[in-house]
SERO-4910 file (N, C-alpha, C, O; in steps of 0.05 Angstrom, whole numbers):
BEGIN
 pado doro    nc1    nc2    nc3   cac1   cac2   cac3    cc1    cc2    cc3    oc1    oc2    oc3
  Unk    A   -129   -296   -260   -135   -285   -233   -124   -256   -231   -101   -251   -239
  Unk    A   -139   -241   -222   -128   -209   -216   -114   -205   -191   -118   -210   -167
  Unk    A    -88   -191   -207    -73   -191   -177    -74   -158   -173    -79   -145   -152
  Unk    A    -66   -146   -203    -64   -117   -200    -91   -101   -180   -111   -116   -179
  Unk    A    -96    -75   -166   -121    -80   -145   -120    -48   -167   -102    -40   -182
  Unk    A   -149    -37   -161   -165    -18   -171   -154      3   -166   -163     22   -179
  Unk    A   -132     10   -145   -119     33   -137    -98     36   -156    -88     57   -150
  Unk    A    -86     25   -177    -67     23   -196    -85     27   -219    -78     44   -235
  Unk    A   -110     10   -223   -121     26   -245   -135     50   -246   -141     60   -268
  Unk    A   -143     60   -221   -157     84   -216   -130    110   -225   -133    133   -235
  Unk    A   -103     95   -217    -85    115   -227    -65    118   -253    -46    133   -256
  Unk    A    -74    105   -265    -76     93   -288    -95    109   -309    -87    120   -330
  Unk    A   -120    109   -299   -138    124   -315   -143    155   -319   -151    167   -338
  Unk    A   -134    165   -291   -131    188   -286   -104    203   -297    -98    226   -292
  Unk    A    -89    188   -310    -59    201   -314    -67    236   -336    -57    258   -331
  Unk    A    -80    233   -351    -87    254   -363    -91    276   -348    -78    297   -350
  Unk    A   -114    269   -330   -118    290   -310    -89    303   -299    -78    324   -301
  Unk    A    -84    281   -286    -59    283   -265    -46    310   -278    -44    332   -268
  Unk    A    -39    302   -301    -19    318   -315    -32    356   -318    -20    377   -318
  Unk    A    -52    352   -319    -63    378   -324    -69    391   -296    -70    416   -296
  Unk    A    -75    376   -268    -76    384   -248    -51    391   -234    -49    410   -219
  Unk    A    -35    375   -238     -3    389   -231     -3    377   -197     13    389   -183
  Unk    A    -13    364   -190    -14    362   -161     -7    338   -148    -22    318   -149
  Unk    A     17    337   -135     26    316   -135     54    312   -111     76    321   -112
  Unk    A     40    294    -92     80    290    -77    101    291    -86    107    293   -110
  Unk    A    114    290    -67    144    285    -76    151    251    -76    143    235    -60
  Unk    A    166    246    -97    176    214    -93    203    216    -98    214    226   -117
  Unk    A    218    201    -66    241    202    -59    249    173    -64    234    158    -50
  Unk    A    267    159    -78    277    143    -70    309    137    -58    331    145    -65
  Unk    A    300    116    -32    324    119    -14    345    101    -21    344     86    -41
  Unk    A    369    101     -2    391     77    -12    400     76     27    420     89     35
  Unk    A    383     59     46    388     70     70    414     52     85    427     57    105
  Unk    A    415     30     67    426     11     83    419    -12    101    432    -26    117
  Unk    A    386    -10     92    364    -35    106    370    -55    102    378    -71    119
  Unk    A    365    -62     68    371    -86     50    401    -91     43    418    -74     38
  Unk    A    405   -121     43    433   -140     36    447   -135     17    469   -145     17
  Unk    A    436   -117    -12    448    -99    -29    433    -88    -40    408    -90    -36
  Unk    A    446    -70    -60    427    -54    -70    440    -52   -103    429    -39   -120
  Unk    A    469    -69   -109    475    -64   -137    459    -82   -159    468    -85   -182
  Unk    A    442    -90   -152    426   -100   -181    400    -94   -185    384   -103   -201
  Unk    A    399    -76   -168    364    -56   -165    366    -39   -198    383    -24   -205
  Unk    A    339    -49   -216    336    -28   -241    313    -21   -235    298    -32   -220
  Unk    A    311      5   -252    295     29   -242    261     22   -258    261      8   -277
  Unk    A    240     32   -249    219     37   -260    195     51   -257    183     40   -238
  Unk    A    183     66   -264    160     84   -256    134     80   -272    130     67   -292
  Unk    A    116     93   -258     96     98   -257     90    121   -249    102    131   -231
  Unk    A     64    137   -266     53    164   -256     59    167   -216     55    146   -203
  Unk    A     66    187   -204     60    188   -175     72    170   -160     75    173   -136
  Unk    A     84    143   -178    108    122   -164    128    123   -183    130    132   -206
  Unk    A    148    108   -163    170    100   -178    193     71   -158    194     63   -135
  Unk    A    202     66   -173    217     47   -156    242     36   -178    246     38   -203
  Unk    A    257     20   -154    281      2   -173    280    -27   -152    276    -32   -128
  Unk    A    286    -42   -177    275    -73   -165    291    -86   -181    306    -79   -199
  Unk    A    284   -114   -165    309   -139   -173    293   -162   -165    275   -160   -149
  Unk    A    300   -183   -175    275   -211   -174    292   -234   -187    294   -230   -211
  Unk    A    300   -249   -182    307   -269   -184    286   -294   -190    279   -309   -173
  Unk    A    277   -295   -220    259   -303   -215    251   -335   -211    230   -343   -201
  Unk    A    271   -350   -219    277   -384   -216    277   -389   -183    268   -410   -175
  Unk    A    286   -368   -165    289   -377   -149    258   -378   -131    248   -396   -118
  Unk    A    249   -354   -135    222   -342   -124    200   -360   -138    182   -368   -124
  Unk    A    200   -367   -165    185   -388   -171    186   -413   -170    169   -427   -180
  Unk    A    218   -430   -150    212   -450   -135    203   -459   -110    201   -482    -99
  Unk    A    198   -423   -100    194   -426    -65    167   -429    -61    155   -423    -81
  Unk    A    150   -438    -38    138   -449    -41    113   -443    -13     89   -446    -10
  Unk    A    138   -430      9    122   -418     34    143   -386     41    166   -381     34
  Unk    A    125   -373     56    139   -344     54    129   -333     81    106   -329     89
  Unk    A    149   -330     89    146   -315    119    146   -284    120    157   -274     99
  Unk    A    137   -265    139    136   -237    132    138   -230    158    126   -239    177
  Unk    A    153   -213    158    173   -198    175    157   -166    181    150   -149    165
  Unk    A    154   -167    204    136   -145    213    143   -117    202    159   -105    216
  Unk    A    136   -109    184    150    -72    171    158    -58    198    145    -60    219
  Unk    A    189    -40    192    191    -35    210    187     -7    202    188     -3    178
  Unk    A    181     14    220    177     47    217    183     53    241    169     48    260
  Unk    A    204     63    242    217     76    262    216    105    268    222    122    252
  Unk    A    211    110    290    191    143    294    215    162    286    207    185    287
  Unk    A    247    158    276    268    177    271    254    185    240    258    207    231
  Unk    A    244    172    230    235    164    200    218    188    202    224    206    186
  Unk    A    195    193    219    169    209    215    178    237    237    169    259    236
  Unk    A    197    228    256    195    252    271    165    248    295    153    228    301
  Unk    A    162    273    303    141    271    322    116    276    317     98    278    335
  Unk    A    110    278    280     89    285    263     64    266    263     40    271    257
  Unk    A     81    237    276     59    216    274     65    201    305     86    199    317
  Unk    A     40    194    311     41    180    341     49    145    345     41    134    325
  Unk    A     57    130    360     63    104    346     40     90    334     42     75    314
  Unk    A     18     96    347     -1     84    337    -10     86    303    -20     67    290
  Unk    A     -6    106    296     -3    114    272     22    109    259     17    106    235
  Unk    A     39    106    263     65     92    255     65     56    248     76     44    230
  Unk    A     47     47    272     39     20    274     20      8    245     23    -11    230
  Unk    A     -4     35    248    -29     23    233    -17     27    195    -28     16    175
  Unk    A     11     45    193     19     46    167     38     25    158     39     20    134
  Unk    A     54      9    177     65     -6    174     46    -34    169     51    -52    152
  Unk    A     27    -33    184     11    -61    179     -5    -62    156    -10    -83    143
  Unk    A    -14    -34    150    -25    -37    112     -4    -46     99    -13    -60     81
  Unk    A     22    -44    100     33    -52     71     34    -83     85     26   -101     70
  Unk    A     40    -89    104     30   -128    109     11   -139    106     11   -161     95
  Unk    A     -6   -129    114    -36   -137    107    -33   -140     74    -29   -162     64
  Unk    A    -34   -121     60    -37   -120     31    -12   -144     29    -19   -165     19
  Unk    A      9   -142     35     31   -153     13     23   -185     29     23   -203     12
  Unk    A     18   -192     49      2   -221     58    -22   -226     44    -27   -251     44
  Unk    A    -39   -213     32    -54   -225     12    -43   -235    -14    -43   -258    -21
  Unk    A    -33   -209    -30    -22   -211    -47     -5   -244    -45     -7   -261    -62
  Unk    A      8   -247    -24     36   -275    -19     12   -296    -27     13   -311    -46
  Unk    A     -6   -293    -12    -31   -324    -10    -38   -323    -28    -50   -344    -28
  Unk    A    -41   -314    -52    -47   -324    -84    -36   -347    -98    -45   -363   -114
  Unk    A      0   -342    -80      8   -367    -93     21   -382    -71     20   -407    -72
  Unk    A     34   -367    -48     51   -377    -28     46   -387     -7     37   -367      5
  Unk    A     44   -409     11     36   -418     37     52   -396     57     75   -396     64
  Unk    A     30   -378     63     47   -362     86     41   -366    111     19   -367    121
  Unk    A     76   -371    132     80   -379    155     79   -365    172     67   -344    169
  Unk    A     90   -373    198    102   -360    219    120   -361    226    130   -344    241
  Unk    A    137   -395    211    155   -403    227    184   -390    214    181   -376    194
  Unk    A    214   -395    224    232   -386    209    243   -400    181    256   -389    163
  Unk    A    232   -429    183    249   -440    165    235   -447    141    236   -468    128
  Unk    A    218   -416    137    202   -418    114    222   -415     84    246   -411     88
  Unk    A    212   -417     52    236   -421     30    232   -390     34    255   -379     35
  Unk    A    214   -373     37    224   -334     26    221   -325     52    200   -330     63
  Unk    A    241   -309     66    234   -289     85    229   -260     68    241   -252     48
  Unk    A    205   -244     82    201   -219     67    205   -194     97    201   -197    122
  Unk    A    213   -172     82    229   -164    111    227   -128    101    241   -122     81
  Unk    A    213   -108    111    218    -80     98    218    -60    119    215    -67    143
  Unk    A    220    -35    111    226    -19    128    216     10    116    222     11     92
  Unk    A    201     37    126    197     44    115    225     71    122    240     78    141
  Unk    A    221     79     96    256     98     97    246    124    101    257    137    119
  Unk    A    228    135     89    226    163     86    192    170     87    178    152     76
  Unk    A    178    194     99    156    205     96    157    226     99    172    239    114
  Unk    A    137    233     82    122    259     79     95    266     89     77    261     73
  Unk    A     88    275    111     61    276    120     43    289    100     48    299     78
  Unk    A     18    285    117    -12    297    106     -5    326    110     15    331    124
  Unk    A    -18    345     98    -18    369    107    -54    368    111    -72    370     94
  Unk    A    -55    364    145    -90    360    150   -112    398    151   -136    404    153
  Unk    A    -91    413    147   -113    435    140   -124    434    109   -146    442    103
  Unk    A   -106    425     91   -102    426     56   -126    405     57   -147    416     51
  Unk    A   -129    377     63   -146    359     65   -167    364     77   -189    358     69
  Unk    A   -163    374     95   -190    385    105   -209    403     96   -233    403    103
  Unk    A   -194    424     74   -215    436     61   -217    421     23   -226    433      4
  Unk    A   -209    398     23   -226    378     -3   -252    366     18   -276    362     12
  Unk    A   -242    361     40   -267    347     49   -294    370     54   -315    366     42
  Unk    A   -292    390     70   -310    400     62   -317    412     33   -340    420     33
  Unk    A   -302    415      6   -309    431     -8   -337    395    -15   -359    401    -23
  Unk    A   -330    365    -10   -350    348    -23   -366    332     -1   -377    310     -1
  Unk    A   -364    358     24   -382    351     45   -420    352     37   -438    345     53
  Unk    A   -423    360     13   -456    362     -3   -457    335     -3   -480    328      4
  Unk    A   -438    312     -9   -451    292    -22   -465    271      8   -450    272     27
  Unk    A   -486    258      9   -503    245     16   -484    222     31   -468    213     15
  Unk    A   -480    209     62   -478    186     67   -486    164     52   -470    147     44
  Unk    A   -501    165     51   -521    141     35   -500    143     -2   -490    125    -15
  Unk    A   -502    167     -9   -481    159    -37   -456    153    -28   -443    145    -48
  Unk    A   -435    153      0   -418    153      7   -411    122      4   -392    110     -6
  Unk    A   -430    114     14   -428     89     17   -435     67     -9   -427     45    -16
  Unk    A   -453     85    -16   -455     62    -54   -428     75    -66   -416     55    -75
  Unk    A   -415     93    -71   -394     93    -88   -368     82    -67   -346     78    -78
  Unk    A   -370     79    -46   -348     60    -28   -350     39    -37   -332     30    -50
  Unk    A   -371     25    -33   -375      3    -36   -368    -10    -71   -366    -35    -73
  Unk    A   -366      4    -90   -359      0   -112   -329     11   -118   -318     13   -140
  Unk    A   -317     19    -84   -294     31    -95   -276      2   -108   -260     16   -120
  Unk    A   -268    -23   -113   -256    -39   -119   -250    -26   -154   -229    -18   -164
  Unk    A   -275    -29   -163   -276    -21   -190   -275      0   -195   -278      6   -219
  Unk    A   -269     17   -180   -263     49   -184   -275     71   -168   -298     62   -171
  Unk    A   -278     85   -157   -291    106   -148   -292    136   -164   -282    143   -185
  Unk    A   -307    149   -147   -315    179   -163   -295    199   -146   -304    206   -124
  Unk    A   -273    207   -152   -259    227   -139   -265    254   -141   -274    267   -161
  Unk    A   -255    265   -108   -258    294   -109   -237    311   -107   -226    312    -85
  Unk    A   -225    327   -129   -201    331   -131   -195    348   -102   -212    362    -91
  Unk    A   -164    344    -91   -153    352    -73   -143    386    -76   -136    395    -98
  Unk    A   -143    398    -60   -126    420    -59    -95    406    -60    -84    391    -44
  Unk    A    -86    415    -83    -56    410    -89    -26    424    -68     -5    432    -79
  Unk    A    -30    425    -40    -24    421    -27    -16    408     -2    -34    403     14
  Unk    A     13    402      6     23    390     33      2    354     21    -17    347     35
  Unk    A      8    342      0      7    310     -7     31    295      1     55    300     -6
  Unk    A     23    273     16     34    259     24     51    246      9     45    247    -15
  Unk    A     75    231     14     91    209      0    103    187     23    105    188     48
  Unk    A    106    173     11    123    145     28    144    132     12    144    136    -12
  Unk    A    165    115     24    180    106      7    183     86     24    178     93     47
  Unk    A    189     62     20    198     40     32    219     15     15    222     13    -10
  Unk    A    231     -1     36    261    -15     14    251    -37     34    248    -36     58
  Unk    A    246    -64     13    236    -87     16    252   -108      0    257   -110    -24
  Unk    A    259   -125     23    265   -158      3    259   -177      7    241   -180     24
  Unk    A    268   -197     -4    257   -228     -1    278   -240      6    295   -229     -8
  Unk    A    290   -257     19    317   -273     29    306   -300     31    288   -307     46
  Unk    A    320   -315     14    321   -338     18    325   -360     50    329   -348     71
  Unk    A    324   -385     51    334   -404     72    371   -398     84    381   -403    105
  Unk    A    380   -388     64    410   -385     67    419   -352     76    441   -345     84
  Unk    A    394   -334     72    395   -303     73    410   -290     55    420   -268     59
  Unk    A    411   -310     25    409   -299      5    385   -281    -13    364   -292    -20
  Unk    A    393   -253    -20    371   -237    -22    368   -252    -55    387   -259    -70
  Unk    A    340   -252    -58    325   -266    -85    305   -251   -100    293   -255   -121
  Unk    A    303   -230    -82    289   -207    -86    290   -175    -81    306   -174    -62
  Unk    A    282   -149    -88    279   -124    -77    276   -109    -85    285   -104   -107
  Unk    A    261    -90    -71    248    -62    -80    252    -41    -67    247    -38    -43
  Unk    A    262    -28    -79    262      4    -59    238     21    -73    243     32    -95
  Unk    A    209     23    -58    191     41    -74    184     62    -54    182     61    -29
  Unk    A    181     84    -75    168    104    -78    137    111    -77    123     97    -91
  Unk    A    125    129    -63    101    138    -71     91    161    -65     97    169    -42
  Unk    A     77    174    -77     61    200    -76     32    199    -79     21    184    -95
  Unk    A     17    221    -58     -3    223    -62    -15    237    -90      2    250   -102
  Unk    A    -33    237    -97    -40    261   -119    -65    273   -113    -80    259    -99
  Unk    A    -74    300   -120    -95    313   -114   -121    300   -129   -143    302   -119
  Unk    A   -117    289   -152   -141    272   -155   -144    243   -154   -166    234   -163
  Unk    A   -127    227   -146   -149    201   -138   -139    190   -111   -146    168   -102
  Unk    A   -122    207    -98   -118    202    -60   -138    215    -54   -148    236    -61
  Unk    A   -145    192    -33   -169    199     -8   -156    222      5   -132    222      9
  Unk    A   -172    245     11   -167    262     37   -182    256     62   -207    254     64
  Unk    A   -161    252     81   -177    248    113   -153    274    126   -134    288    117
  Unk    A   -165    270    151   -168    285    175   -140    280    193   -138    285    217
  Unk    A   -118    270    174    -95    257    184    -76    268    180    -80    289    167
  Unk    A    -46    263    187    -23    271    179    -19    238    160    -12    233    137
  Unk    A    -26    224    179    -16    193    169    -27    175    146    -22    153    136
  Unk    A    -53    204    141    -70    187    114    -61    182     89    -69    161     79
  Unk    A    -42    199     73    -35    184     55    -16    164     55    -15    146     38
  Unk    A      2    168     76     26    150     79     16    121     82     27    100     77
  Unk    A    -16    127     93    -29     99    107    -41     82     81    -41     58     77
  Unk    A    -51    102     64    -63     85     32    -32     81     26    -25     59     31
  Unk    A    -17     94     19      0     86     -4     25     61     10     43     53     -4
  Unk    A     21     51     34     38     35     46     21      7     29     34    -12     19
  Unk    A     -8      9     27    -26     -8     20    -15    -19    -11    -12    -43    -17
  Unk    A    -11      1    -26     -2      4    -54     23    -11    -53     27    -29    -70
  Unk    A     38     -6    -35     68    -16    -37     65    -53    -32     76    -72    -44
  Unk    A     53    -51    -18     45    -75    -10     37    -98    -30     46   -121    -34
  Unk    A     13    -80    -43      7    -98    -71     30    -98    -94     36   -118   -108
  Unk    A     40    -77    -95     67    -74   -113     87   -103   -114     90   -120   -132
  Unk    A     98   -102    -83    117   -120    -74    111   -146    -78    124   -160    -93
  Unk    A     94   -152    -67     74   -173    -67     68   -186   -102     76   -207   -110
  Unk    A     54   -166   -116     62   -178   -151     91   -191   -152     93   -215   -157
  Unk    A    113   -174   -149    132   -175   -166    138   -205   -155    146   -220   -172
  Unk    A    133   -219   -119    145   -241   -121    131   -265   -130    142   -287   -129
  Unk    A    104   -262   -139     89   -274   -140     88   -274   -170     77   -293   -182
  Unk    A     94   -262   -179     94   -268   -206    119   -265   -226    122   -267   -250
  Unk    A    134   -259   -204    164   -253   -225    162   -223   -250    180   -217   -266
  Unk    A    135   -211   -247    141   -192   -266    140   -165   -247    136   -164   -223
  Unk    A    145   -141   -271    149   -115   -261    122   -113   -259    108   -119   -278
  Unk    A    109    -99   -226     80    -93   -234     75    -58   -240     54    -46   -239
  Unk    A     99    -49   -245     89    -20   -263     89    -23   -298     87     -7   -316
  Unk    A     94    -54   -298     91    -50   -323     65    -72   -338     62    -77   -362
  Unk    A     49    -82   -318     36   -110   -325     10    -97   -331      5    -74   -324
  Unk    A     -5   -113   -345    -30    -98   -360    -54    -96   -335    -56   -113   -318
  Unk    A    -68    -77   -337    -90    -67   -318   -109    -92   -310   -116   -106   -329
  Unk    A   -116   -100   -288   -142   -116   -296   -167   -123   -278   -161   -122   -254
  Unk    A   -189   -129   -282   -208   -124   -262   -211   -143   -231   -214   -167   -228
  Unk    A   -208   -121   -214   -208   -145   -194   -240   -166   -188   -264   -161   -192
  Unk    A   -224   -191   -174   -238   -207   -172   -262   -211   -144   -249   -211   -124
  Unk    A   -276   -212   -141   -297   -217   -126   -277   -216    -97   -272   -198    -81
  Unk    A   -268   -242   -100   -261   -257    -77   -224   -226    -61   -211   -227    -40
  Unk    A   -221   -209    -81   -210   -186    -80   -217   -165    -60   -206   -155    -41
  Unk    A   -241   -163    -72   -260   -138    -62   -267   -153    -35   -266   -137    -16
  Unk    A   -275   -179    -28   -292   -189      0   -265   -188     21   -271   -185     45
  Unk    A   -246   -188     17   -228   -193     35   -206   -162     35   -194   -155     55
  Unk    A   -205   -150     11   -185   -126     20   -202   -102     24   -197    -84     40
  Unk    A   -225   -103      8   -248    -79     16   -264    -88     49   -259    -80     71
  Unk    A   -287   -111     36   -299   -115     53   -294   -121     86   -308   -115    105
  Unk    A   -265   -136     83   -248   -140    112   -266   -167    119   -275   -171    141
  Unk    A   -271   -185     97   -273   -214    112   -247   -222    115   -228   -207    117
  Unk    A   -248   -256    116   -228   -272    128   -203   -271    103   -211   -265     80
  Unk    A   -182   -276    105   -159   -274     86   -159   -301     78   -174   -317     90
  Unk    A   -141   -310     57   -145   -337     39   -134   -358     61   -142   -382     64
  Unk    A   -105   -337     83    -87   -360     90    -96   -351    116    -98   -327    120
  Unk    A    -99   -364    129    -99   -358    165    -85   -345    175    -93   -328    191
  Unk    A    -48   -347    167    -30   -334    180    -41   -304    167    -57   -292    182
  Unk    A    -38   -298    158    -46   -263    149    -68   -256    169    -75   -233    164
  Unk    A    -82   -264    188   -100   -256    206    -83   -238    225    -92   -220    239
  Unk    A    -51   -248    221    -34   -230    243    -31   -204    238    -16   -190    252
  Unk    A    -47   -193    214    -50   -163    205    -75   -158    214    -80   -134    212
  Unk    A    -92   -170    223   -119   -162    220   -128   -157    192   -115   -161    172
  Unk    A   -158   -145    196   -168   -150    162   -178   -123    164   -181   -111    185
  Unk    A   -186   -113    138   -195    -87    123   -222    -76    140   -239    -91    149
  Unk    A   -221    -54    143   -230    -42    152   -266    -43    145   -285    -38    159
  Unk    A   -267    -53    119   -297    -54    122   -314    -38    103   -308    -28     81
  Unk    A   -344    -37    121   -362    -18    114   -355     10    132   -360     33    126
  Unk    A   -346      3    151   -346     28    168   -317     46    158   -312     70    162
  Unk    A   -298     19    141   -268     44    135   -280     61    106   -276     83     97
  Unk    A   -298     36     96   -304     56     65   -324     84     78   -325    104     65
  Unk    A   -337     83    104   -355    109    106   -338    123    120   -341    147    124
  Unk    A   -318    110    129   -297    136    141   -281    154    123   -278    178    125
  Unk    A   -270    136    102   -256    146     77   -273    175     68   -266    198     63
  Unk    A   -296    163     69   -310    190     46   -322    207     62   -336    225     52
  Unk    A   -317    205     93   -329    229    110   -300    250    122   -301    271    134
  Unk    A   -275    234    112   -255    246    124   -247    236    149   -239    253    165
  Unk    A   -247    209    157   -241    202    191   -206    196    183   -193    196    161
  Unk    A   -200    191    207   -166    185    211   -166    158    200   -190    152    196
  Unk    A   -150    139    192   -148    109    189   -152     99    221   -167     82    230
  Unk    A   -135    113    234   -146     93    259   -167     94    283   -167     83    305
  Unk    A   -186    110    271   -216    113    272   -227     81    253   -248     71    262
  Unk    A   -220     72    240   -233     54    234   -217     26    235   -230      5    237
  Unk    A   -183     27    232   -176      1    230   -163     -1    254   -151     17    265
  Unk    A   -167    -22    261   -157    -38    282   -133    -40    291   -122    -36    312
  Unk    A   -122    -52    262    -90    -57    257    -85    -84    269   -103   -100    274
  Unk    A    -60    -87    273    -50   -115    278    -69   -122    296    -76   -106    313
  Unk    A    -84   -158    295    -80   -172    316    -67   -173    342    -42   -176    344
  Unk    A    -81   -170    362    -70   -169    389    -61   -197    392    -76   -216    388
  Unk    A    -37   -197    399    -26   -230    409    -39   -233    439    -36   -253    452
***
């Protein structure tokens, strides 16, 4: 089953480029004092990411239901650069994503006395710089709606990127764990991420890259408890149908409770992606209680 998603191998493939384009966020990692420790965090990277993690893995591979803890982003974090609503819709990509990722293997709840609580916070950002983005979008404003939407629609398996002006790229960092029934931590990540000028979407946002790469973190986190391995180091692989219908397409999620993220944005987020709209021009975000 594919867990790794197409945004890891799209960056993956491109590392050559990367290197010759030079264009690239900053990746900060924090030590904020969110998570229950932080002395058994080891370090690991990836092109444009990086992180240090810890996994326990006997314990995570006897649990069995997993509760998730609303990301918190606190506007001291972004300053006045992002509005809550935009604060809201970046926190709910990395739940959304890391609640699919859980339902591969985990019965995910609501209630408290589930075996994993998962619980994060995001520590640090770097906004969009929306004039820099704004002119990638017009420099690949030639290409056709109608191709916007066939190479969206195949974005799972990869898309055709248009390189960014290598300025004002976004980054995010966020520090995530897993706590057991006892609120023993069993798990954690403090990750990193950066936009890059060739395979980050440019939109019309401050909050756009922070808003993909929360998505990234998500699937990141999500591997490591689900499978006990490092996923900057696990082999590439093609996602699966039932991948693409639910994190692209924005059908129904595997587990019910993950509906409390709402679902993917769609046909209308893949034609927003490639016209330059805001994220929350197209996603919804959380479920209204």
């Amino acid at each position: 089953m594919s867990l790794l998603t197409a945004a890891r191998a799209r960056r993956a493939a491109a590392a050559a480029l990367l290197l010759s384009v030079a264009g690239c966020g900053t990746v900060v990692l924090t030590e904020s004092g969110v998570l229950s420790r932080y002395d058994r965090l080891t370090g690991s990277k990836e092109i444009a990411t990086e992180s240090r993690l810890f996994i326990d893995r006997p314990a995570t591979a006897a649990a069995r239901t997993v509760r998730i803890v609303p990301t918190e982003f606190k506007e001291g974090v972004s300053g006045p650069g992002l509005t809550p609503v935009e604060r809201r819709l970046i926190a709910n990509a990395a739940d959304r994503a890391l609640c699919y990722e859980l339902s591969l293997r985990f019965d995910v709840v609501s209630t408290r006395n589930a075996d994993l609580t998962v619980r994060a916070n995001v520590t640090r950002v770097d906004l969009t710089n929306v004039p820099a983005a704004g002119a990638t979008i017009g420099a690949s404003a030639a290409v056709t709606i109608a191709a916007q939407v066939g190479v969206g629609f195949a974005d799972a398996v990869g898309k055709i990127p248009v390189p960014r002006v290598p300025i004002g790229l976004g980054s995010l960092t966020i520090e995530a764990e897993a706590l057991d029934s006892r609120r023993q931590q069993r798990a954690a990540m403090v990750w990193g991420g950066a936009a890059n000028s060739f395979t980050s979407q440019a939109r019309f946002s401050p909050a756009s890259d922070a808003y993909d790469l929360a998505g990234e973190f998500g699937q990141d986190f999500g591997f490591l408890l689900v499978t006990g391995e490092n996923p900057f180091t696990a082999p590439l692989t093609i996602p699966t149908w039932e991948r693409v219908r639910i994190t692209t397409l924005g059908e129904a999620p595997r587990d019910p409770d993950c509906e409390a993220f709402g679902r993917a944005p769609g046909i209308d987020g893949i034609i927003g992606d490639y016209i330059g709209l805001p994220p929350d021009w197209t996603d919804k975000g959380p479920r209204q209680p």
